[in-house]
Every structure is written in C-alpha cells, then in structure tokens.
C-alpha positions as CSV (number, residue, x, y, z in Angstrom):
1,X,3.4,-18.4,4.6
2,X,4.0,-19.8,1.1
3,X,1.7,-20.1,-1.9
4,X,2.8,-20.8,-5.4
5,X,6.4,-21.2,-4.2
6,X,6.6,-17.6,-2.8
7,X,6.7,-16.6,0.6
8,X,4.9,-13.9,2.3
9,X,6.2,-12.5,5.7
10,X,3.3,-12.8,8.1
11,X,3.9,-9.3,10.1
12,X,0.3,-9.8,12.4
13,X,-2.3,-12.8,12.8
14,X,-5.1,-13.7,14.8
15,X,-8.2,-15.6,15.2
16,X,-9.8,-13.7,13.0
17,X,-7.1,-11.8,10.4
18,X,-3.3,-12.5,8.9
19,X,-1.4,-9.6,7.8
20,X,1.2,-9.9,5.1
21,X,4.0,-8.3,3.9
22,X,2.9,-8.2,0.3
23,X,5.7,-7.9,-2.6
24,X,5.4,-6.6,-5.2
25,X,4.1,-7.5,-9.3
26,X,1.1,-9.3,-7.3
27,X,-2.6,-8.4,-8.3
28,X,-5.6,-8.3,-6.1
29,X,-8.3,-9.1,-8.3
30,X,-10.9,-11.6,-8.2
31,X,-9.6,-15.5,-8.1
32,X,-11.6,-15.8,-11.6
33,X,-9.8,-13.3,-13.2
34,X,-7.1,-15.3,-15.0
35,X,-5.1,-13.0,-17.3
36,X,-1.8,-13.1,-15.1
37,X,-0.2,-15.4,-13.3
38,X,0.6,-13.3,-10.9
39,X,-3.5,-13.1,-9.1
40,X,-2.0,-13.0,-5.3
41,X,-5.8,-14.1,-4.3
42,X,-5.9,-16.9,-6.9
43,X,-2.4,-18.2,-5.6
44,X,-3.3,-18.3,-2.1
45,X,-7.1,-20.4,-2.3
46,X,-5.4,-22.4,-4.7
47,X,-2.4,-23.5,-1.9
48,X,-5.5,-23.3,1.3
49,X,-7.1,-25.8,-1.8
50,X,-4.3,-28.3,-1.7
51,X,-4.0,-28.2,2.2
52,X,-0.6,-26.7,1.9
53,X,1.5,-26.7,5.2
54,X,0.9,-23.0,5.7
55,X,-2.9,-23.6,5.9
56,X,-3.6,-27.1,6.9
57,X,-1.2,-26.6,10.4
58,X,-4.4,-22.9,10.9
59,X,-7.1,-25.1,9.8
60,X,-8.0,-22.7,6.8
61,X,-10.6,-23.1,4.5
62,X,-10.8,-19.3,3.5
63,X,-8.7,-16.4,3.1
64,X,-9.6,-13.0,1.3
65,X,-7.8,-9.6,0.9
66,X,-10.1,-7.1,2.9
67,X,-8.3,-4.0,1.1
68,X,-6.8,-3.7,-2.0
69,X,-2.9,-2.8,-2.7
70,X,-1.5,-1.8,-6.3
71,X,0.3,-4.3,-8.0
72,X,3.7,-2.8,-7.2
73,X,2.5,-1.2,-4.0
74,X,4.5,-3.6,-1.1
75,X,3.7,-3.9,2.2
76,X,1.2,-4.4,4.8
77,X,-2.4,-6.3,3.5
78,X,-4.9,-7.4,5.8
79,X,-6.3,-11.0,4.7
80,X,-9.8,-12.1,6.4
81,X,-9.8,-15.7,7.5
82,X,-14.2,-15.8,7.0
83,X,-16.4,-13.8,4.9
84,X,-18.0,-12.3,7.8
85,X,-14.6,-10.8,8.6
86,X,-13.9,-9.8,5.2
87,X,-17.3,-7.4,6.0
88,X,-16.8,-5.9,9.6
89,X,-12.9,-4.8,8.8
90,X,-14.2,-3.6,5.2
91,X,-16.6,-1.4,7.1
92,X,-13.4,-0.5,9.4
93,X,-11.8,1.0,6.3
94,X,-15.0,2.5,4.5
95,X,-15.8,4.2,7.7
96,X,-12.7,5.6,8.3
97,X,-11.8,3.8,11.5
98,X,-8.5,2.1,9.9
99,X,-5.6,4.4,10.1
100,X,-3.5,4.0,7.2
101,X,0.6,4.9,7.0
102,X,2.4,4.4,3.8
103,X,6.1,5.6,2.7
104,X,6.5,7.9,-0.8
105,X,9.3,8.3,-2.6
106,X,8.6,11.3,-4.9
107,X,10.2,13.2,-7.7
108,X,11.2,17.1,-6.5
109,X,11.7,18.5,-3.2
110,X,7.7,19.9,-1.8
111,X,7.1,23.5,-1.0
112,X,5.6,22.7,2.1
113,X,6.7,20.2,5.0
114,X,2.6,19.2,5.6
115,X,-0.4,19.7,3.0
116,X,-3.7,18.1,3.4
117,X,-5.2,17.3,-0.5
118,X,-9.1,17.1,-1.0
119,X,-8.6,16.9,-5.0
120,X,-11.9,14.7,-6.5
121,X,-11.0,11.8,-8.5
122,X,-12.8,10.0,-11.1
123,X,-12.0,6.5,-13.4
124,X,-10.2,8.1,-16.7
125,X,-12.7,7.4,-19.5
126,X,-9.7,7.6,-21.8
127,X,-7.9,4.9,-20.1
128,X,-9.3,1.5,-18.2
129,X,-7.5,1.3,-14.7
130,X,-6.7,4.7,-14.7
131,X,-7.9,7.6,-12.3
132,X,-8.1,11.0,-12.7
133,X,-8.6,14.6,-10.9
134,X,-12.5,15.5,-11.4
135,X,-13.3,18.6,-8.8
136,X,-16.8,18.6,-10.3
137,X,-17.7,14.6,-11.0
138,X,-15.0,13.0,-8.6
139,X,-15.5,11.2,-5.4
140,X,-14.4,12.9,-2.4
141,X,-10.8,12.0,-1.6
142,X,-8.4,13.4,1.3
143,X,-5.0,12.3,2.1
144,X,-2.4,14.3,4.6
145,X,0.7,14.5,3.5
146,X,4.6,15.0,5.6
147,X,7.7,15.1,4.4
148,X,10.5,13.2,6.0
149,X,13.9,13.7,4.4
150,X,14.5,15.0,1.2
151,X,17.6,14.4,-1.3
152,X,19.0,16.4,-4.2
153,X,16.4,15.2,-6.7
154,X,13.5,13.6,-4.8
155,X,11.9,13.7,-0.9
156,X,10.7,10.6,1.6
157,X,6.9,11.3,2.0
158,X,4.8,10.0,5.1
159,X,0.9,9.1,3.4
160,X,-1.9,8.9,5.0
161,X,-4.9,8.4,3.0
162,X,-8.3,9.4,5.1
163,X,-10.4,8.1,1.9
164,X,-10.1,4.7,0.1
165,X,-10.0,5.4,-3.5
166,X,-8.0,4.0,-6.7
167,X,-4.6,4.7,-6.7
168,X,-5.5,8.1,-4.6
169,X,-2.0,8.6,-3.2
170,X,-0.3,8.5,-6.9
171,X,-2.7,10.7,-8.0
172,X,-2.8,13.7,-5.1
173,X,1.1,13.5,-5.0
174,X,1.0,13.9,-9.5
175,X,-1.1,16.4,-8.9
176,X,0.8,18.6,-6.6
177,X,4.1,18.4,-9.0
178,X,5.3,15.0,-7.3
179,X,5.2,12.0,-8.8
180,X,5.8,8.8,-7.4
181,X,9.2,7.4,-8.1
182,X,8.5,4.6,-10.4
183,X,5.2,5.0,-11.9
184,X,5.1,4.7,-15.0
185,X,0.9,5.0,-15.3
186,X,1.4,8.6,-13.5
187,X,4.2,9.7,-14.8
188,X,5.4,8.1,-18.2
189,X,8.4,10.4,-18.7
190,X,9.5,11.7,-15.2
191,X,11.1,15.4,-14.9
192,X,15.4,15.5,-15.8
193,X,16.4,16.0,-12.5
194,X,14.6,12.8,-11.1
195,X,14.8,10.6,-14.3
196,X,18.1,8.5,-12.8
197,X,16.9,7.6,-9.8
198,X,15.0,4.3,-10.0
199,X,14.1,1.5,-7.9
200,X,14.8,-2.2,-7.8
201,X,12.6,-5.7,-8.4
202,X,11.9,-5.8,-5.1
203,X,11.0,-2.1,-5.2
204,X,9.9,-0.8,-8.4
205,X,7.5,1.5,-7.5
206,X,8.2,4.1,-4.7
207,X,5.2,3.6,-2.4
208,X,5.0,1.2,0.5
209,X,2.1,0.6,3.2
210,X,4.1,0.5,6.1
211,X,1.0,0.7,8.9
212,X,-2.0,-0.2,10.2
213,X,-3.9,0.6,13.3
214,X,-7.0,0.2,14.6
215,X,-9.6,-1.0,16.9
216,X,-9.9,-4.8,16.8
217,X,-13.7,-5.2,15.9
218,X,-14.2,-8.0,17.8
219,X,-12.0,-7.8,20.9
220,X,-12.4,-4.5,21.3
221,X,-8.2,-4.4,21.7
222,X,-6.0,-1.8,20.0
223,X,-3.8,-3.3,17.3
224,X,-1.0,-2.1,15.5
225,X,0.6,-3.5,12.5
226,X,4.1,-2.6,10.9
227,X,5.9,-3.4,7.7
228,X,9.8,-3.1,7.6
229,X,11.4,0.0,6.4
230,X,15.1,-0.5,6.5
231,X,15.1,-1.8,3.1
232,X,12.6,0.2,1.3
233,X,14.7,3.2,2.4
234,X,18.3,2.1,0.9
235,X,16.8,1.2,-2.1
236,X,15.9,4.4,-3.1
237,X,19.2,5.9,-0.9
238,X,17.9,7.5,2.2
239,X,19.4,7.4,5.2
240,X,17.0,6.5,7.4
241,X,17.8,3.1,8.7
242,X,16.0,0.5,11.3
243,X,12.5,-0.6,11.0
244,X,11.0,2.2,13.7
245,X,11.7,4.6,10.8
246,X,12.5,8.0,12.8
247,X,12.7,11.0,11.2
248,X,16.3,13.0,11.9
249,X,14.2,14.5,15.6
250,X,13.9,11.2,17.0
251,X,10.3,11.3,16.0
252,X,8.2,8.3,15.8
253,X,5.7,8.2,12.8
C-alpha cells in the first residue's frame, strides 16, 4: 500500500479491515488537523481521493484508523474500510475484547520477571499531550508486564495493555523506574548507564505493537495479526532473531 510516496506493509486484510505495518514519525489525528505533514490519516484519504492504485484495484472510498498508535510507536494498526466498522472493532478495544502485544525496550534491568500495573493516569495540566500518574483523579489503567531478555544496561519487555489510554505503556513502565528507550516526553535525560544506547530512524522510540488478536466481529472467526520482530530487535542489539520472536525456552509469546 502506498500513499504520499511511502509504503505501508499490509500484514492482514479483509472485507471489512487492512492492517498495516505503521512506521514511524506518522500521526493519527484527525485529516483536518494540518500542522504536520506527516497526518498518516490525511495521507491516505488524500491517495483513496485520487484513485491511487492501492485503492482503486479494493474499490475504496473509505479508510479510518480504528485505534490510535504514537507517532513513533511502529507496528501493527487496524484501518476500518466503512464507518460502521470503524464502530463495532472500536467497541472490540473499549470492551476489552482486542488482545494487545507490544515489544519494550526499557532503560534498567526490572526487579521482577512479571508485574501487573493499575497506576491511574490523567492528561498533565502542565503540559498539552502529556499524561500523568493520578491514583486519586486518573482513569483506571492496567497493563501486564514480562520481561524477555535483558542486556547490561536495558531489558526486552513483552506489553500488554488491558486498558486503552494515552501513551499508558510509557507511563506504567516510567513509573516503575523504566523508561522507554527513546522517549524523550517520558524521560528527557535518561539514567548514565542507559544514556548510549539509542535507536535508529526507523526505530527511534523503543516500543513496537507487534500483535493483535481477536474475535472477527462479523465472521465470528479467530484472527491473528503479527508485525515483524527481527529488525526491531537488532536495532536496539538483542539477540532474539526471526519474526516468531521466542524467548531463550522456546516459548511463543
């Protein structure tokens, strides 16, 4: 699939949804919003617009994010081919029926090899687009948390976020000591002993959905949606290779 002369791995599609691989530096904000050039939903209804060959060959006439990813957050994003799908797999995720998997690369080596965190967050009032921990004000937010393989200076995390909310996996993991590789909005001037290890353009931030399953609403029919790994994991120098991503059991995440 290309819009605006980039191309975006299609990793799933059917009648109803296309999954992408999304890269990263791309927003997902409204098509109106026009302070970047870099709008992911503005590039693609402007190329289904021109009846580029991508969408003329499917017929499209629509195509809308269902979930949201952070601008440098890569990977897997479910796109809605009609508004009526945009609102029965939104309720999938609000109602907790869409199992989410993402990859963390984070600062420090964790205590503990599984933690669940429940910590509230709330919208910084000091700072527009930021969140923050708010145990009395907050919104209730739970992700689980696993490490995979750790390094001298940082650890391979396996996410899963059981709530929805803004930027909820930076926050838990900044919270518990961990930062996320990368982010600059979490963690401006990262710890000594994980300051030199950085990403790349193609992986600047640390953080990568790599999964999605879930019951197809319509077909009833269990579907399961993967992002490559192999790369993700050499950027920031793990050993783990080959898009099953295995942890050193043999384990399947």
């Amino acid at each position: 699939m290309v819009a605006r002369g980039r191309a975006y791995p299609i990793l799933y599609e059917d009648r109803s949804v296309i999954a992408i691989d999304k890269p990263a530096g791309w927003m997902l904000v409204p098509f109106s919003w026009q302070r970047t050039n870099r709008n992911l939903q503005a590039a693609l209804t402007s190329s289904i617009a021109a009846r580029d060959f991508w969408a003329r060959t499917r017929a499209l006439r629509f195509l809308r994010h269902v979930h949201r990813l952070d601008a440098d957050t890569t990977g897997v994003l479910l796109l809605a081919k009609s508004s009526g799908a945009v609102k029965t797999y939104g309720d999938l995720f609000e109602s907790r029926e869409m199992d989410k998997t993402y990859l963390a690369v984070v600062h420090g080596i964790p205590s503990q090899s599984r933690w669940t965190c429940r910590i509230k967050l709330a919208p910084d009032p000091q700072q527009i687009g930021k969140m923050k921990a708010d145990r009395k004000q907050g919104k209730d937010s739970e992700t689980e948390f696993r490490v995979i393989e750790t390094l001298e200076s940082i650890a391979l995390i396996e996410a899963k976020p059981l709530t929805g909310r803004t930027h909820q996996i930076r926050v838990h993991l900044r919270e518990g000591g961990h930062p996320v590789v990368g982010d600059e909005l979490y963690n401006p001037r990262p710890s000594d002993r994980g300051s030199s290890i950085q990403g790349s353009q193609e992986f600047p931030l640390g953080l990568r959905a790599i999964g999605l399953k879930f019951t197809d609403p319509f077909t009833r029919r269990a579907v399961r949606i993967n992002a490559p790994t192999q790369q993700f994991l050499v950027t920031f120098g793990f050993g783990l290779a080959g898009d099953g991503l295995q942890d050193k059991r043999g384990v399947d995440l």
